[in-house]
C-alpha positions, 0 to 999 in steps of 0.5 A: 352545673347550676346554669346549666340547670337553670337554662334546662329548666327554663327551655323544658318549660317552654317546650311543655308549654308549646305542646301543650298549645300545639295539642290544644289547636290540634283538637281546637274543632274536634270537640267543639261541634258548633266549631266544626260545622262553622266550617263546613261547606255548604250544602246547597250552590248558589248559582254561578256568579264570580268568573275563575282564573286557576293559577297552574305553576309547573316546573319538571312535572312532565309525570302530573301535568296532563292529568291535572290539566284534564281535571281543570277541564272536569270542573262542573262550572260553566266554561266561560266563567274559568280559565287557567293559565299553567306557567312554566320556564322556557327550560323545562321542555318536557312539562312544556311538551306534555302541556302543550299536548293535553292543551292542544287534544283538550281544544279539539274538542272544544275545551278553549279555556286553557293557556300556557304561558312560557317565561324566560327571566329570573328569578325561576321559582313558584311566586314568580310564575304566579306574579305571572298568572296574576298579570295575565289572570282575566277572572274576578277570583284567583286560585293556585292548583300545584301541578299534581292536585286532585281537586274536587270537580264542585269546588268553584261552586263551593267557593262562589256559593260562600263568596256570594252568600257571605261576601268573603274575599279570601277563601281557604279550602281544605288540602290533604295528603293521601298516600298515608303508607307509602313511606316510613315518614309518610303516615305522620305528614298526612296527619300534619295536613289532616290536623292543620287544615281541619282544626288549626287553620279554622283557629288561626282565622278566628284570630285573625291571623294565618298564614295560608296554604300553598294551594286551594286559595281563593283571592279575589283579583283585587285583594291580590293586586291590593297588597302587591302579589306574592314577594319572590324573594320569599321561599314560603310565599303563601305565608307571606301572603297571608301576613299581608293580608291580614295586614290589610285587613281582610277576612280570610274564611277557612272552610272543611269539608272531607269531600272536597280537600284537594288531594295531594301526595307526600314527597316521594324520598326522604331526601325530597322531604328533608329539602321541602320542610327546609325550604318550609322553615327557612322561608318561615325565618325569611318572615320573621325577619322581614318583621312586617308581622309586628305590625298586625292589629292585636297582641294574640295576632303578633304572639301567634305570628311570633309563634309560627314564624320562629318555630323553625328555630326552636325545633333546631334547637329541639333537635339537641334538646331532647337527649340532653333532657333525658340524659339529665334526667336520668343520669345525672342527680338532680332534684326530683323535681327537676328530674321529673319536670325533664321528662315531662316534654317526652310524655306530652309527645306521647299523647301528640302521638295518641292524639295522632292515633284517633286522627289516623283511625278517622282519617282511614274511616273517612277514605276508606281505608283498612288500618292494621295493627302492625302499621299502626305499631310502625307509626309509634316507632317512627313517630320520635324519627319522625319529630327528629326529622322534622327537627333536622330540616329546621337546623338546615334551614337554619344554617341555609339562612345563616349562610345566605343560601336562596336557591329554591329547593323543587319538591318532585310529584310521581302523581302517588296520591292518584292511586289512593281514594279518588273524588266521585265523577265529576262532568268529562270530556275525555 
């Protein structure tokens, strides 16, 4: 029982600690207002100077594709200076099908600037496709769309203006999700988003150190072909991407600006959402074992890398922990002191939770949307399930891992997030 204890009290007070930091980067800009307007956009444009290619990978998006290609053809930016390229899979006929349609509609009214590129060797996941776009990309910036985003229709102005005001070469913009009641589980992953990319990011850059999003990226061609593209055998290549860069020494600027978050939706079942965060956590523990992380320049960026990389693992083992806390503290005689110490994880929960609640009132103000009480009230009894989940899809990628399973788990988009708050008009040519 003694060991027991010792090794309870030992990972109580690690779990204290890294709530404590995780609360403190959820509200690192919020109260901070030199840091908030750090990262805001601009307010005024530059004048067009940097050409675009948009990187548009698809796979089984025959529902979204159309849509997403007609708001490519939307952006307020002169048309010779963008292009995109979506990139499929031979196999995937239906996204070929409607890409091809939208393509061919948008070229008969003059609309030339769009190409389909079609592969047919392996592997068949999403860095390969872009390592495709890469070696076909004709503009001096980079950016990844996934096939459902709404992206707002000035976010190349907003991108060129910082690029050639500040001479940044990796820009990070802001990306949320929308449809905040369209599942049990959907409220607390839009507050993930609406936190990481306002406040955590921003943080992480000021290190020195992040690991990137998955889309709403701007590269400059030759940083990407710098550092050798995306490693396709990585199921999380964005993080991957952004340790190699920060090996390199880039600076990556993170921006936010409410108005020009790409917008996106959550996975549309539970089933869906399990495999996403796995193959989140399992690509996370793919980095940590590749180990080039140890090589960034200073101690709070190797922490940070350790911290972000190795959480899937820690939360694996949370899923276990948790109960046995409590249990312990309430069950068995220990200490008060110890007893009180087991139960101090729970508390700093519940004011993640209320910290989430002030989020999810802003996050409505912002968008426009009305919030009552009882779903409110149903967001504090799915916030524990919520963490639970969460802690379930480390464990599977975990075990995933740990049993040399590789295969890339595809995350289908219904295009849910369209029906929510929509960007104000942009140029159209539909």
């Amino acid at each position: 029982m003694v060991i027991i204890l010792a090794i309870l009290t030992i990972f109580t007070i690690i779990v204290i600690v890294q709530a404590i930091y995780t609360t403190y980067l959820m509200i690192y800009t919020w109260d901070d207002e030199t840091k908030f307007q750090e990262q805001r956009p601009p307010n005024e444009f530059a004048a067009p100077k940097f050409s675009f290619t948009t990187l548009l990978p698809a796979k089984n998006e025959e529902g979204v594709i159309s849509q997403t290609i007609q708001n490519f053809a939307n952006l307020n930016y002169p048309k010779e200076l963008v292009e995109a390229l979506v990139i499929c899979e031979k196999s995937d006929s239906g996204t070929i099908q409607e890409a091809e349609e939208k393509i061919k509609s948008l070229k008969d009214k003059g609309i030339s600037n769009i190409t389909l590129i079609i592969f047919a060797d392996k592997p068949v996941n999403k860095p390969h496709a872009l390592n495709l776009g890469l070696a076909n990309a004709k503009g001096e910036v980079i950016t990844i769309f996934d096939a459902e985003d709404q992206f707002h229709p000035d976010i190349f102005n907003v991108i060129n203006t910082i690029m050639t005001n500040e001479g940044v070469r990796v820009v990070q913009a802001g990306v949320q999700l929308m449809d905040f009641g369209s599942h049990w589980y959907s409220v607390h992953n839009v507050l993930e988003y609406f936190f990481w990319f306002k406040s955590r990011l921003y943080y992480h850059a000021k290190q020195g150190f992040t690991t990137l999003g998955g889309n709403t990226i701007f590269f400059r061609k030759d940083v990407l072909e710098d550092i050798g593209g995306w490693d396709e055998n990585i199921l999380t290549e964005d993080a991957d991407v952004g340790v190699r860069i920060s090996l390199s020494g880039y600076k990556v600027r993170v921006i936010y600006g409410d108005e020009y978050a790409t917008r996106e939706e959550t996975p549309p079942t539970l089933g869906q959402f399990i495999h996403q965060r796995t193959r989140w956590s399992q690509g996370f523990i793919q980095i940590l074992k590749k180990e080039n992380w140890e090589k960034l320049s200073t101690w709070p960026q190797r922490i940070t890398a350790f911290y972000i990389f190795s959480f899937p693992i820690f939360q694996a083992i949370l899923l276990s922990y948790l109960p046995f806390s409590a249990y312990m503290a309430l069950l068995i005689k220990v200490p008060t002191a110890l007893a009180i110490l087991f139960n101090v994880p729970v508390y700093l929960l519940a004011a993640q939770f209320l910290f989430n609640v002030i989020g999810l009132y802003e996050f409505a103000s912002i968008y426009g949307f009305s919030l009552h009480f009882p779903f409110v009230f149903q967001a504090l009894v799915t916030y524990f399930p919520y963490q639970w989940l969460l802690a379930f899809s480390a464990l599977r990628a975990v075990f995933r891992e740990g049993s040399r399973q590789k295969g890339w788990e595809k995350t289908k988009h219904v295009g849910v997030s369209r029906q929510y708050a929509k960007f104000s008009a942009g140029n159209k040519n539909e």
